[in-house]
ROSE-107002 format. One record per residue (C-alpha): x, y, z. Coordinates in steps of 0.5 Angstrom, whole numbers, plus 500, padded with zeros to 3 digits. Layout:
<rs>
XYZ;...
</rs>
This chain:
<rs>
570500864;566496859;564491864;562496869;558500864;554493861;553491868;548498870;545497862;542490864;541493870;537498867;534492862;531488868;528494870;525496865;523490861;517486863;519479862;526479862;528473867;531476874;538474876;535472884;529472888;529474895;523477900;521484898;513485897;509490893;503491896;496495896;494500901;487497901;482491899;478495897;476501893;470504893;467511887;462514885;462513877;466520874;469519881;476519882;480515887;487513889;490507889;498508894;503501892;507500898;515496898;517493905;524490903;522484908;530485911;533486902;536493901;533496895;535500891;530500885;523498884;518498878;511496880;507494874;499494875;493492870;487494872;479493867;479499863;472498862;471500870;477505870;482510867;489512871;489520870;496521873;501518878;506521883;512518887;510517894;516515899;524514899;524512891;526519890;528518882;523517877;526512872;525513864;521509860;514509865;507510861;500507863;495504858;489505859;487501853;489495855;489496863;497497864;501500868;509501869;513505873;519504876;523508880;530508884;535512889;542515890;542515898;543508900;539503899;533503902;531498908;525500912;517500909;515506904;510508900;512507893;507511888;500514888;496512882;490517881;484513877;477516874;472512876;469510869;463506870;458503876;460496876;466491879;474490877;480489880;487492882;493486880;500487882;503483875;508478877;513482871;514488878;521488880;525490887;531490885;538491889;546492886;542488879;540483883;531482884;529481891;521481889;517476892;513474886;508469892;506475895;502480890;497484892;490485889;484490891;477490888;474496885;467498887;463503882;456505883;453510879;453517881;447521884;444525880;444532881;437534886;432538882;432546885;440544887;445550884;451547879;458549880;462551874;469553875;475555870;483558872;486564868;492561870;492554870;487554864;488546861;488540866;492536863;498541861;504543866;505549868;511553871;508556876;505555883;500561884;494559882;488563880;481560881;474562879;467559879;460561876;453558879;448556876;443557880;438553885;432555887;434557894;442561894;448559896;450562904;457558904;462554901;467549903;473547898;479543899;486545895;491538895;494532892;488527895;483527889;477525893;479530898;472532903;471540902;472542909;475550908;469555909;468561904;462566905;457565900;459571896;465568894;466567886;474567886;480564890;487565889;491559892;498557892;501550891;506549896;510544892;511541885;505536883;498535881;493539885;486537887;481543887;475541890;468546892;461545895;457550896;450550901;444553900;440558905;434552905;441547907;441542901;449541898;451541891;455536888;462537889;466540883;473539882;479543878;485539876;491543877;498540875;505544878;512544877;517550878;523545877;528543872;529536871;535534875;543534873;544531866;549525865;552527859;558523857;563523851;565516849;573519847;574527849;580526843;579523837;582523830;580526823;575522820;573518826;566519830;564522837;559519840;555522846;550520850;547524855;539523860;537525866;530525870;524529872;520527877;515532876;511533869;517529866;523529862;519532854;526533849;533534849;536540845;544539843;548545839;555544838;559551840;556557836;550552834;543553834;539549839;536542835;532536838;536531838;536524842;541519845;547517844;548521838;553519834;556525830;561525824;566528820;568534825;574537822;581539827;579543833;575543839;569543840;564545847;557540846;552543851;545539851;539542854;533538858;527541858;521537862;513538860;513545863;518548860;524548866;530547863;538545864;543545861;550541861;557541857;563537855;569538851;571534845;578535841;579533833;586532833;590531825;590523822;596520825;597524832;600519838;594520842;597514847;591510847;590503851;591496847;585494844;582500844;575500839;571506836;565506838;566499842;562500848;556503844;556498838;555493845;549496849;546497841;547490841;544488848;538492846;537488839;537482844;532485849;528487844;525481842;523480849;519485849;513486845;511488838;509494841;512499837;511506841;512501848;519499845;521505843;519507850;522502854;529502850;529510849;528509857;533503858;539507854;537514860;537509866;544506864;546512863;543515871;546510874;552508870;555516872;552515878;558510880;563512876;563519882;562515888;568511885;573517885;
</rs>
């Protein structure tokens, strides 16, 4: 059990760790949807990372990107393909030009060309950069790295300035009464949309909008002219681009303006959650671990209570000491950036000090956790002295391991 388990944490550990050394190389390739991509500054623009496993079958892929920040800025990223399950331990720095996602699958591994992530950038300033897919990306498959590092991609990126707004032509200002900040999450797909005009000097007879996951989408939906709000729905969880022009009697168009609406109705998936010993002496720890994913808005907190207990922000493993005999219900809650929860339990028993508990030879409290702890002290020097971005990729590291350890331990029984 000891080596099955270490062996899905370093699986987790190359994953996530940038720099780490792989175990193998293969025929894998990450690359770009196009050469070149192309935005008007305050613009945005998609960029869609694409795997062809080359003949490997992958199970896991990490794509790291850096990209001039000085040009542009990432403002979401979306699962696109057969990676179905976002990792832990993602983020995008837009200080530093960086981006890292991974993502991994639990129906067989994946053989065929797909697309990987959708990255959405906001065009900064009129200029030139570049899109690189770093070296320190992952295709992996049962622990083993498929990537070919010869074959990385890159894309040029091109920002001219935007047009100015033409005398006599009206502005558009929109708002949504339900989804009323952009950069939040919200349980819910029925979306309220209004706009105001700010009037030309001729009147507006149309509009055409656009409602999608494609940030530059072209409006090409016609509304009468009268039109100043519009109830929409969203079809499925994700971030959602509404887009509107309108036409004016003498025939000149507004610019385009754009509404960001973030969507996601669905708990996080099933919670791994594990004892390390469901029977345990007086005096001697209980060590839990628990994790699970969000492909949506994202895995935000757990909550833990103990039988009757209020629910408190706790993280994972979380050791717990000095529980008296009895038996305990340990329910944990995972909430996402929308306010979707789920919930899972196990069952612990404290027996009195002395009971025969007919253990394993060489049994050690503790000892399976004491070895991941000291698997994260050696990666951590590896990484970075990155505070946040440490805490991130462990936290994530712990989570995936966890996902990926429970995964095998069902498909063994």
């Amino acid at each position: 059990m000891m080596k099955q388990l270490l062996h899905s944490f370093l699986v987790a550990m190359v994953v996530l760790v940038p720099g780490l050394p792989a175990l193998a190389a293969g025929s894998a390739t990450l690359s770009l949807g196009t050469a070149t991509y192309e935005a008007a500054r305050g613009g945005h623009f998609d960029v869609t990372v694409q795997v062809d496993p080359h003949g490997e079958s992958l199970d896991t892929v990490r794509a790291v990107l850096t990209f001039d920040p000085t040009v542009a800025s990432v403002q979401s990223v979306r699962l696109s393909g057969a990676f179905d399950r976002v990792a832990p331990g993602n983020y995008y720095d837009n200080a530093t030009g960086r981006l890292s996602w991974g993502a991994f699958t639990l129906e067989g591994s994946v053989t065929a060309p797909t697309p990987f992530i959708t990255v959405t950038f906001l065009a900064l300033a009129a200029g030139g950069g570049n899109i690189q897919i770093s070296s320190d990306s992952r295709a992996i498959s049962n622990g083993e790295e498929k990537i070919n590092t010869a074959q990385l991609a890159q894309a040029s990126i091109d920002v001219v300035e935007a047009p100015e707004a033409e005398p006599g032509v009206a502005l558009l200002i929109m708002e949504s009464r339900t989804h009323e900040d952009e950069e939040v999450w919200y349980s819910n797909r029925e979306v309220q949309l209004a706009w105001t005009e700010l009037e030309g000097e001729s009147p507006i007879s149309a509009y055409y909008y656009s409602f999608g996951t494609e940030s530059d989408a072209e409006p090409n939906v016609y509304l009468d002219g009268s039109t100043k709000e519009l109830d929409l729905t969203a079809p499925t969880d994700g971030i959602y681009y509404f887009r509107l022009k309108g036409i004016q009697e003498d025939g000149r168009e507004t610019s385009v303006a754009s509404r960001t609406v973030r969507v996601d109705i669905t708990s996080p998936n099933p919670i791994e959650l594990s004892v390390q010993d469901d029977k345990i002496l007086v005096g001697e720890s209980a060590w839990f671990t628990f994790a699970t994913t969000d492909e949506t808005a994202g895995v935000l907190q757990y909550q833990v209570a103990i039988n009757d207990s209020e629910f408190q922000v706790q993280v994972s493993p979380l050791e717990m000491e000095d529980l008296p005999e009895g038996t305990y219900f340990f329910r944990v809650a995972a909430f996402d950036r929308a306010g979707n929860v789920i919930y899972s339990g196990v069952s612990l028993r404290v027996y009195p000090e002395g009971t025969d508990l007919s253990r394993p030879e060489a049994y050690e409290e503790s000892g399976e956790v004491q070895a991941i702890a000291a698997s994260l002290q050696e990666a951590a020097g590896e990484i970075t002295n990155n505070r946040t971005l440490l805490i991130t990729v462990v936290l994530g590291a712990l989570a995936l391991f966890a996902i990926i350890y429970s995964a095998r331990k069902r498909k063994n029984k």
